[in-house]
C-alpha positions in Angstrom: -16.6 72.4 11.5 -17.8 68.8 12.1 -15.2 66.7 11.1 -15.9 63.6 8.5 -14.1 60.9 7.1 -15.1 59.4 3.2 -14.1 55.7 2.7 -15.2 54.6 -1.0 -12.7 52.8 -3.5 -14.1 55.0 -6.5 -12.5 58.7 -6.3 -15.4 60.4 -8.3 -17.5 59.4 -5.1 -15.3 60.9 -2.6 -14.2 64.0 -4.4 -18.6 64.3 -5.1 -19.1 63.9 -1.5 -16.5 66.5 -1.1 -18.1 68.8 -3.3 -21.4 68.6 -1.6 -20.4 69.1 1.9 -18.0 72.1 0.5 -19.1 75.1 2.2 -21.2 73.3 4.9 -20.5 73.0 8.4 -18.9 69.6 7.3 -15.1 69.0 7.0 -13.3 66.1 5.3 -10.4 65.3 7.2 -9.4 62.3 5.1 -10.3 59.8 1.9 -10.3 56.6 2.2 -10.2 53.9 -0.6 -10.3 50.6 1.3 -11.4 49.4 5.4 -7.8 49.2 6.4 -6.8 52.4 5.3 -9.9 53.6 6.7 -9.5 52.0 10.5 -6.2 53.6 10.0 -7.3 56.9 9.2 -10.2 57.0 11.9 -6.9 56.3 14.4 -5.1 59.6 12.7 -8.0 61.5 11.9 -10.5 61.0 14.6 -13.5 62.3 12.7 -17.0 62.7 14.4 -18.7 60.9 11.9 -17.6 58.1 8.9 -19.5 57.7 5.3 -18.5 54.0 4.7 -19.0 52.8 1.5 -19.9 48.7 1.6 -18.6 47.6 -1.4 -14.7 47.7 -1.3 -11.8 45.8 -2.2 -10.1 43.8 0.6 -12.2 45.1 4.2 -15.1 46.0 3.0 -17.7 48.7 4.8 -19.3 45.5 6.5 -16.2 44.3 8.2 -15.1 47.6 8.8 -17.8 48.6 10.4 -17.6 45.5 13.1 -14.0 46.1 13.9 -14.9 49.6 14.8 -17.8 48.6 16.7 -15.4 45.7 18.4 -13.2 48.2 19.5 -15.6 50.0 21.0 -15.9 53.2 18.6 -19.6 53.8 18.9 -19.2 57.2 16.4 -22.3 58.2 13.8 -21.5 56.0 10.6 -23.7 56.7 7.2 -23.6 53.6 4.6 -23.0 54.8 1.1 -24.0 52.2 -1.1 -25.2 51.7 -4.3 -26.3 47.9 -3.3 -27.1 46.0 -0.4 -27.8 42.5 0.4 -30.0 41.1 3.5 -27.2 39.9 4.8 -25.1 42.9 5.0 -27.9 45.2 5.8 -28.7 43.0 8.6 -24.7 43.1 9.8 -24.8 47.0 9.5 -27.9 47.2 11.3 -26.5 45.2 14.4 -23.3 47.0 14.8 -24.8 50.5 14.7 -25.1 52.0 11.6 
């Protein structure tokens, strides 16, 4: 099993993520509703791959993202996002995503 993190503020998202990667070769190891609980949760968790949402309250997935990449985590990370700005696309794009 290949190990994933969610990290979206709305629980229908993570618990329909969850329901598509049920059965799969993909794992949720934890759910995460905000970047701080998230950077937290990668340190607990150490999944092999993070679905980052971009939008959140507080950190959101843009400066999450960089303080993962500052860090040095280089890890797969896929955006979920219903919207996206230049700006942030360009920030995501720099640091990895």
């Amino acid at each position: 099993m290949i190990p994933v993190l969610v990290a979206d503020d709305h629980g229908f998202i993570r618990a329909g993520v969850e329901a598509v990667l049920r059965g799969s070769r993909f794992s949720i190891v934890a759910a995460t509703a905000s970047g701080e609980e998230t950077l937290d949760a990668i340190k607990t968790h150490d999944p092999e791959i993070v679905l980052l949402d971009i939008n959140m309250p507080g950190m959101n997935g843009v400066q999450t993202l960089e303080a993962l990449r500052s860090r040095g985590d280089t890890r797969p990370v896929v955006l979920l996002t219903a919207e996206i700005n230049d700006r942030q696309l360009l920030s995501v794009m720099r640091a990895g995503v």
